[in-house]
C-alpha positions as a Markdown table, in Angstrom:
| # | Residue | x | y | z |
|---|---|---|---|---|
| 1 | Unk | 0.0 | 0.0 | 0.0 |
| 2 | Unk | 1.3 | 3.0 | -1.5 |
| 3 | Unk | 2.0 | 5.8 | 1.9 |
| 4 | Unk | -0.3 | 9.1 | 1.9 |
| 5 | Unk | 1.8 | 12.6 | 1.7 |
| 6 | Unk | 0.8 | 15.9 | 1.7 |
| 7 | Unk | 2.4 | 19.3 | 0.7 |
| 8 | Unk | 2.5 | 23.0 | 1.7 |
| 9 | Unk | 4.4 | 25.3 | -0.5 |
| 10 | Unk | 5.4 | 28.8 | 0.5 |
| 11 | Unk | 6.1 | 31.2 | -1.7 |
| 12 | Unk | 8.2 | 34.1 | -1.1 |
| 13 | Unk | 8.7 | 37.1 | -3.2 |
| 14 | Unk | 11.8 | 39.3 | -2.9 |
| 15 | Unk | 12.9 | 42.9 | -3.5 |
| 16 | Unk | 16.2 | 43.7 | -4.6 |
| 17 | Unk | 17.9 | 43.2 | -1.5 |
| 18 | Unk | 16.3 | 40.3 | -0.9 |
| 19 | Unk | 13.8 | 41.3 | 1.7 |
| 20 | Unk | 10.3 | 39.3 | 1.9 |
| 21 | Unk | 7.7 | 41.6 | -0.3 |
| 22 | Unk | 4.8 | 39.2 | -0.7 |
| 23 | Unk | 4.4 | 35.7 | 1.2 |
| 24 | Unk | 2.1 | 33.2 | 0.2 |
| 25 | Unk | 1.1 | 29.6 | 1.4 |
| 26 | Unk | -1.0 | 26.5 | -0.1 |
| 27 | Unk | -2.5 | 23.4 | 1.3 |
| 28 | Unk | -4.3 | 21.5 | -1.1 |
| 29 | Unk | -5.4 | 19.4 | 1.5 |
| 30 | Unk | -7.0 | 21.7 | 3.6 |
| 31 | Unk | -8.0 | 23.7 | 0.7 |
| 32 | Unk | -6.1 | 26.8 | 0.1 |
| 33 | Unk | -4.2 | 28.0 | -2.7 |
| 34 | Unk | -1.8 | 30.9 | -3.0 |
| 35 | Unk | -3.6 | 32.7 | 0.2 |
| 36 | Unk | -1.4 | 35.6 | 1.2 |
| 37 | Unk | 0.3 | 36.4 | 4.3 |
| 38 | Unk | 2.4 | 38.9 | 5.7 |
| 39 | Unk | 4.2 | 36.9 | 8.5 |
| 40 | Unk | 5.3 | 33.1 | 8.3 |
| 41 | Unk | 6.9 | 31.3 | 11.3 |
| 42 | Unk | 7.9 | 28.0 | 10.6 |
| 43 | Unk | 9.8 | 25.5 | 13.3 |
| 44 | Unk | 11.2 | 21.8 | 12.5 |
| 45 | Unk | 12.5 | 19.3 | 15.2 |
| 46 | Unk | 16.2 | 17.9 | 13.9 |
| 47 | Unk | 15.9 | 14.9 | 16.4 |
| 48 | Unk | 19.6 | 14.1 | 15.3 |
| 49 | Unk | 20.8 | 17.6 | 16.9 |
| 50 | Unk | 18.3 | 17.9 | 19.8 |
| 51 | Unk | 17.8 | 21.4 | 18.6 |
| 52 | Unk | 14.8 | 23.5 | 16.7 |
| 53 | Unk | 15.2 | 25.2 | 13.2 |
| 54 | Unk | 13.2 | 27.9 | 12.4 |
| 55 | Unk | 12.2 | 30.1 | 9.5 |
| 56 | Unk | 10.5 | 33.8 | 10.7 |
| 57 | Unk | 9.5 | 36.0 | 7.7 |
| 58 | Unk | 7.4 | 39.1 | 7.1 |
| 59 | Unk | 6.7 | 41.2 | 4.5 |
| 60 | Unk | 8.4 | 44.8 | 4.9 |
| 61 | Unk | 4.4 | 46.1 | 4.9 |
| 62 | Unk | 4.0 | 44.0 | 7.7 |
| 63 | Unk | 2.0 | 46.7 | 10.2 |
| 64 | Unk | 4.0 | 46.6 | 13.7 |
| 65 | Unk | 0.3 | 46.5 | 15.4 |
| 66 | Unk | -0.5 | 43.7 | 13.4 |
| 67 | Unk | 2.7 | 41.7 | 14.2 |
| 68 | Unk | 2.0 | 42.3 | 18.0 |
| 69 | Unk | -1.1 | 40.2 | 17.8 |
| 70 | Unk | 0.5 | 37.5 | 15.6 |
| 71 | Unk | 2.8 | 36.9 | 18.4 |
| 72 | Unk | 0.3 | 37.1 | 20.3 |
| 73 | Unk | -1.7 | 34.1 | 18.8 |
| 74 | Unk | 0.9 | 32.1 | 18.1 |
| 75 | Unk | 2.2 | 32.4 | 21.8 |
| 76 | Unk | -1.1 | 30.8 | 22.8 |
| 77 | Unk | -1.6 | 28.4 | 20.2 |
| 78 | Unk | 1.8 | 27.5 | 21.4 |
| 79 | Unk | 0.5 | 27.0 | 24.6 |
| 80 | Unk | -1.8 | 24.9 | 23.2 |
| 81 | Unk | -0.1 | 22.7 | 21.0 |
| 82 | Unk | 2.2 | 22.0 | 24.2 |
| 83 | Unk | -0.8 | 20.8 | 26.7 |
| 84 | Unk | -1.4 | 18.5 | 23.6 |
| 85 | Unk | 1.9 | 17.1 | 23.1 |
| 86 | Unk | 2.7 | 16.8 | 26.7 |
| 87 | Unk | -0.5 | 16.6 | 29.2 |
| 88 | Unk | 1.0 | 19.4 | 31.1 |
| 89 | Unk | -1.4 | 21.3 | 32.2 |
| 90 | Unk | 0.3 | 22.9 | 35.1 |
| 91 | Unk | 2.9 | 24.6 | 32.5 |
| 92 | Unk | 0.7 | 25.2 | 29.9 |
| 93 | Unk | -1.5 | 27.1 | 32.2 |
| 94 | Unk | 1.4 | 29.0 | 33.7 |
| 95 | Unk | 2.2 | 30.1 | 29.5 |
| 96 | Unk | -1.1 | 30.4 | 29.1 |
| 97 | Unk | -0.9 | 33.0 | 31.9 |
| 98 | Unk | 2.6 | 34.5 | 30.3 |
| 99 | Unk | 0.2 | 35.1 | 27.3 |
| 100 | Unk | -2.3 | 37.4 | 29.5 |
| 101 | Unk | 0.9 | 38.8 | 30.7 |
| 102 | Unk | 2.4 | 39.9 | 27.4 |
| 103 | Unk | -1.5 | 40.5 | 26.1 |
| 104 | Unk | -2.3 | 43.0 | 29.1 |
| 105 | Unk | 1.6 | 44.9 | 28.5 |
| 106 | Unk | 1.0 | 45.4 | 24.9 |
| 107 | Unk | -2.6 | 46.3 | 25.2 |
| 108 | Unk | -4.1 | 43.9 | 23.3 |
| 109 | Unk | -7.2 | 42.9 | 25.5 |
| 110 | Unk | -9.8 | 44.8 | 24.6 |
């Protein structure tokens, strides 16, 4: 039996000096195509080296307001992801409560 695999593409368009201009990303499997984005953040496990790789991009349009809240949302989806993986509760409530934290300092409760 032939194994299932899936792909998502990103596509990033440079200026002249090689700064992010446009970002794009498609899924076919979850159904988007080409949808634009103005911030990526991508980490990989290399199990070999114990250590994370990661790619962080955004656009030079990318509104300072805006990236606020995307660090904001991925800090708690972080949070999240790590109750899941792990069944900690006790330190994924503890970021969860960092992310009020660094929610309430920036503003961003409204």
């Amino acid at each position: 039996m032939a194994k299932l695999t899936s792909e998502i593409k990103l596509s990033i368009e440079l200026d002249e000096n090689r700064v992010p201009e446009k970002l794009s990303f498609t899924a076919a499997d979850g159904g988007v195509e080409n949808q634009d984005s103005k911030a990526i953040m991508l980490s990989v496990w290399d199990a070999d080296k114990q250590e994370s790789l990661r790619i962080d991009l955004w656009t030079k349009d990318m509104p300072v307001d805006q990236m606020k809240i995307f660090f904001h949302q991925t800090l708690v989806s972080m949070s999240e992801s790590y109750k899941r993986a792990t069944q900690d509760e006790k330190m994924a409530l503890t970021m969860k409560d960092f992310c009020d934290y660094f929610a309430e300092k920036l503003d961003l409760k409204k």
